[in-house]
C-alpha positions as CSV (number, residue, x, y, z in Angstrom):
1,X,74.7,70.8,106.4
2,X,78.2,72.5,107.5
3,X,77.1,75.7,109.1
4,X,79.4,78.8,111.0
5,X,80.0,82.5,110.8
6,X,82.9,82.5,108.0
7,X,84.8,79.1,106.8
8,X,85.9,76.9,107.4
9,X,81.9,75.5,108.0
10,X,81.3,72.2,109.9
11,X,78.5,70.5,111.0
12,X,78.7,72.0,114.3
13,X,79.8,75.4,113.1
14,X,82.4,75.8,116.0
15,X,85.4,76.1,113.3
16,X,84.6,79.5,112.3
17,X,87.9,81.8,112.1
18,X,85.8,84.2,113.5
19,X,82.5,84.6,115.8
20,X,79.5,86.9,114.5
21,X,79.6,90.2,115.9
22,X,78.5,91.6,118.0
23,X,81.4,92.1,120.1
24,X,82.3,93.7,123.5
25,X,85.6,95.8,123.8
26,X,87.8,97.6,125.9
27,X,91.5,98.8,126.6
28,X,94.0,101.7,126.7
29,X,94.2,103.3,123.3
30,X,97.4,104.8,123.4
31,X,97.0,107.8,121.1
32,X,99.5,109.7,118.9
33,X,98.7,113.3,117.6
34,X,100.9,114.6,115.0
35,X,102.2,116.5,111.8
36,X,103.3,115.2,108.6
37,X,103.4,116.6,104.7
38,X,99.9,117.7,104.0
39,X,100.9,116.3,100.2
40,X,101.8,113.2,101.4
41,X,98.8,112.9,103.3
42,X,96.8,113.6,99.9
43,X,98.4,111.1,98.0
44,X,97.1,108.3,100.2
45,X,93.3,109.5,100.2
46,X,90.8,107.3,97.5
47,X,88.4,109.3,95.7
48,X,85.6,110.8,97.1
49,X,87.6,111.6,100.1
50,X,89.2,114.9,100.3
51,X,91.9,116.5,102.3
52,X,90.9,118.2,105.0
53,X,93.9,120.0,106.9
54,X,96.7,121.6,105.4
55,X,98.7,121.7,108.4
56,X,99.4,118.0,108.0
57,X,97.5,116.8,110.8
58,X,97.4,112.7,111.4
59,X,97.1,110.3,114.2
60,X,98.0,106.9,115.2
61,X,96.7,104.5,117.5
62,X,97.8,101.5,118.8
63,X,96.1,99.7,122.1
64,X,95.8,96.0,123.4
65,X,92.1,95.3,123.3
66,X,90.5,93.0,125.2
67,X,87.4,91.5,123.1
68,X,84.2,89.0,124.2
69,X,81.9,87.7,121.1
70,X,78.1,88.3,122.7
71,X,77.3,85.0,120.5
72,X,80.2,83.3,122.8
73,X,80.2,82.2,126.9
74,X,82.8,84.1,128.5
75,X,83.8,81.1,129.7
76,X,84.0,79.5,126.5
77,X,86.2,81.5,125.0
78,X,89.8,80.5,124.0
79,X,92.0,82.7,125.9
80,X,93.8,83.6,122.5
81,X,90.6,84.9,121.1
82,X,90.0,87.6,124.3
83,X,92.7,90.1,123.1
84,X,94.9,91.4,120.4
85,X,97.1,94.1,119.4
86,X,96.9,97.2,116.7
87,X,98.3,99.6,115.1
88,X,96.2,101.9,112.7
89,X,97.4,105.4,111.2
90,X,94.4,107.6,110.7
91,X,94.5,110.6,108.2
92,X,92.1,113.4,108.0
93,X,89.7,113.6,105.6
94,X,86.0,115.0,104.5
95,X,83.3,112.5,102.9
96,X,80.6,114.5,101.6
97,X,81.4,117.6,103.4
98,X,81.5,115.8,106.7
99,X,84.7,115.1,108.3
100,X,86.0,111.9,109.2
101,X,89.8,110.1,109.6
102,X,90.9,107.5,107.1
103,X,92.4,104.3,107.8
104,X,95.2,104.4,105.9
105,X,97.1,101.3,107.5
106,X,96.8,98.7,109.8
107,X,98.5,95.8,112.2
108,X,97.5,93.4,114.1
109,X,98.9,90.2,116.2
110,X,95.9,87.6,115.6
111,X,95.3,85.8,112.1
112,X,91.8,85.8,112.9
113,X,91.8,89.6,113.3
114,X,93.3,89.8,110.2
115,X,90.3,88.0,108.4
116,X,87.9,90.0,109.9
117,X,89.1,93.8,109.7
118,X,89.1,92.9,105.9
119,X,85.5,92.1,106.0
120,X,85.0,95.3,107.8
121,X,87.4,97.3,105.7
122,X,90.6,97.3,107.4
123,X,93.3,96.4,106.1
124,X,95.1,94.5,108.4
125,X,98.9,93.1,108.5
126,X,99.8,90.3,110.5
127,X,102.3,91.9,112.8
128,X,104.4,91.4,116.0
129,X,104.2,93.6,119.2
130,X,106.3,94.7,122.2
131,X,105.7,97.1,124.9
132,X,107.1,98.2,128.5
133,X,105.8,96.5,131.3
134,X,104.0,97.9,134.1
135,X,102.4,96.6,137.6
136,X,100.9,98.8,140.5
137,X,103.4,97.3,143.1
138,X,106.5,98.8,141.2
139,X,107.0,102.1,143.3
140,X,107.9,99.2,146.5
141,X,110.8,99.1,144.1
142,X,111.5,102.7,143.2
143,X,110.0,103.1,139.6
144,X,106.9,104.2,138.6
145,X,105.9,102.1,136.2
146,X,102.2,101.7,137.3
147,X,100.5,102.8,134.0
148,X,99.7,106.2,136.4
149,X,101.6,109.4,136.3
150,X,105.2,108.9,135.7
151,X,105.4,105.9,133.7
152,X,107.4,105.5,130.4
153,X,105.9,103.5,127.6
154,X,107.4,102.3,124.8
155,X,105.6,100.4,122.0
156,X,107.2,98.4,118.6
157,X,105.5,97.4,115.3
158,X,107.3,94.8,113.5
159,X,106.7,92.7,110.9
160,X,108.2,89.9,109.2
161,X,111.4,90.2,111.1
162,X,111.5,93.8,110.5
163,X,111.2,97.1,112.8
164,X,108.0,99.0,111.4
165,X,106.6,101.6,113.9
166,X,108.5,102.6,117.1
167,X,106.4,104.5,120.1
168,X,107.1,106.6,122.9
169,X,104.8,107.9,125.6
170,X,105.9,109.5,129.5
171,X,102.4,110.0,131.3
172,X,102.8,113.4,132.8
173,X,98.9,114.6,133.9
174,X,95.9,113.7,133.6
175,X,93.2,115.3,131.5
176,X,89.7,115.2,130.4
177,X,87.9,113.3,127.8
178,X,86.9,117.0,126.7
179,X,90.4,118.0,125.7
180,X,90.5,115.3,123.3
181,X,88.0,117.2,121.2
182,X,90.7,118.1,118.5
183,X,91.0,113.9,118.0
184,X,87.0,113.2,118.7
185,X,86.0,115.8,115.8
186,X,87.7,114.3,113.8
187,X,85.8,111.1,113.7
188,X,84.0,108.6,112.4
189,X,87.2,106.3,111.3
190,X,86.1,105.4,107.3
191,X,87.7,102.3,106.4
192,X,88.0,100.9,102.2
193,X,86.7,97.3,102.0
194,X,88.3,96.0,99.2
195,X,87.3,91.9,97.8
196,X,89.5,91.3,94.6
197,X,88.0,89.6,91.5
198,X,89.8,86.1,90.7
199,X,87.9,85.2,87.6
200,X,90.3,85.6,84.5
201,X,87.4,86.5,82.4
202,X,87.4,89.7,84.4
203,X,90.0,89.6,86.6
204,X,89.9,93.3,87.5
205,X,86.6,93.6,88.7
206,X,86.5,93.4,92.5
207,X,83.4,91.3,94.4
208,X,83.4,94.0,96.8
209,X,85.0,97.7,96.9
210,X,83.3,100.5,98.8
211,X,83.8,103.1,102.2
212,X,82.6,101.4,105.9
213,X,82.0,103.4,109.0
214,X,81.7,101.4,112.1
215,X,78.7,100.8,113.7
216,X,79.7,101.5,117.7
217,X,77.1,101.6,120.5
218,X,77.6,101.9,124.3
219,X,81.3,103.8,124.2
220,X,82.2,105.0,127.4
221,X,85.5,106.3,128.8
222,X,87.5,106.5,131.8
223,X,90.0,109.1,133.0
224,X,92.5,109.7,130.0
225,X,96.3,110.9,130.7
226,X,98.6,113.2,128.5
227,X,102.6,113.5,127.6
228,X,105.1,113.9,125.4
229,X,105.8,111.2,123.0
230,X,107.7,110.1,120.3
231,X,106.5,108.5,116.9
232,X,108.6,106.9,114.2
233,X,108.1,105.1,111.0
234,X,110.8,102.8,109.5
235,X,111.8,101.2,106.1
236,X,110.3,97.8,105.4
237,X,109.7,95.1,103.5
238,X,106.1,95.5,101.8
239,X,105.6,98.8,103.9
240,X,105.1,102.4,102.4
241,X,105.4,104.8,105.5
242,X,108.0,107.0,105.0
243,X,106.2,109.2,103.0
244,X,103.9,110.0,106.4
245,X,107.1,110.4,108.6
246,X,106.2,112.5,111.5
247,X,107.6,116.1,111.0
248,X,107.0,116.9,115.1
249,X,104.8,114.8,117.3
250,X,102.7,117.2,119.2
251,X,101.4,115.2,122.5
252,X,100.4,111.2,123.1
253,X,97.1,110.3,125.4
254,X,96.5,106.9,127.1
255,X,92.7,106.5,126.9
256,X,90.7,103.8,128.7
257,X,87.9,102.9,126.8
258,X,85.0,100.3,126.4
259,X,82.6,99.8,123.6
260,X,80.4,97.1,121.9
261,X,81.2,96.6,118.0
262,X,78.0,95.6,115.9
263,X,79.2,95.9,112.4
264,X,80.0,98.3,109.7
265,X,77.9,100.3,107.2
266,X,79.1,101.1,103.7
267,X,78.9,104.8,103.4
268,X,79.7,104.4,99.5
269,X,80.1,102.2,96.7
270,X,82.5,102.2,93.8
271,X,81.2,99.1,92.1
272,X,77.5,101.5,92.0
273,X,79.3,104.4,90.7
């Protein structure tokens, strides 16, 4: 009997597109806080979700993760299938009085990663990426492009041969993980899982539609950094960003992080309502 995690099964069930989770994470989330138009923001928020700042508040995040399936062998894993890139924009929002940030939109550089943040809710966009390189030895060569204090990074989004996102960060001091309280309150991320019905007896009905909140156990952090930054959305093909164009970006944060992924919870249901 062809077996595996999601298709394609095979008798061994190593063709999976994806492993089962749990899986292990960590990487620099590269952080940007800023302002947009509060109505803008509102337009993008599904019932139940409600608004919850009118000073246009929003956030976007976009690190290289480094990932390792517990159901895997670190050894066995294909290097391709250890890391990715994202980009997700995050919007403010209250579910049921409590707050939490919406994901709104999402990239990614891995097809598999597309297939599974749309069973967790995300809605992923196969994507390209491109960011400044750094390496400790650079000050031997008079720049400080270490990833410490001092170094300039720049990050792109792009996407079917188009320019998408565009990111600017300059690492000026470093801070605590308590000053990111304005970003941590904001949380849990609530993500829209949405399966489309393909019947054409009923061929509006969605299989699945409801809210997720991840399901995130042993988070830890190391030593985060603060600077300015720049943020900028562009016109694309098959996009709708401009509406969310940054009116002032307030700071950007480069956060080391760590954390072990076991799944999603669905925080409401549409098809129940």
């Amino acid at each position: 009997m062809p077996t595996g995690f999601t298709r394609p099964f095979t008798p061994q069930g190593l063709a999976s597109s994806v492993p089962p989770l749990p899986w292990r994470f960590a990487g620099d989330l590269l952080l940007f806080h800023f302002r947009t138009d509060p109505e803008a923001i509102r337009g993008y928020l599904p019932e139940p979700l409600q608004h919850a700042d009118a000073s246009g508040e929003a956030f976007l995040w976009s690190p290289r993760l480094c990932c390792y399936p517990t159901a895997i062998e670190v050894s066995e894993l294909p290097p391709a299938s250890s890391a990715y890139n994202v980009c997700v924009v995050g919007l403010p929002a209250t579910l049921d009085g409590e707050r939490t940030l919406y994901s709104t939109f999402q990239w990614c550089d891995r097809d598999w990663l597309v297939l599974m943040s749309w069973f967790l809710g995300a809605c992923s966009k196969l994507a390209s990426f491109e960011e400044s390189a750094i390496h400790p030895l650079f000050p031997t060569q008079g720049i400080q492009q270490t990833g410490t204090t001092g170094t300039v990074i720049k990050r792109t989004v792009s996407r079917q041969g188009q320019r998408v996102v565009t990111m600017g960060l300059t690492l000026e001091e470093t801070i605590t993980v308590e000053d990111l309280g304005f970003y941590f309150r904001t949380l849990p991320l609530t993500s829209m899982r949405h399966i489309p019905g393909c019947t054409p007896e009923d061929p509006g009905r969605p299989l699945v539609h409801d809210l997720t909140q991840m399901a995130m156990e042993n988070v830890h952090f190391g030593e985060p950094q603060k600077g300015p930054a720049t943020l900028r959305f562009h016109e694309a093909d098959n996009e709708e960003l401009l509406p969310l164009q940054p009116h002032e970006v307030i700071a950007g944060y480069k956060i080391p992080m760590a954390f072990t992924l076991s799944g999603v919870r669905s925080v409401h249901d549409y098809l129940k309502t």
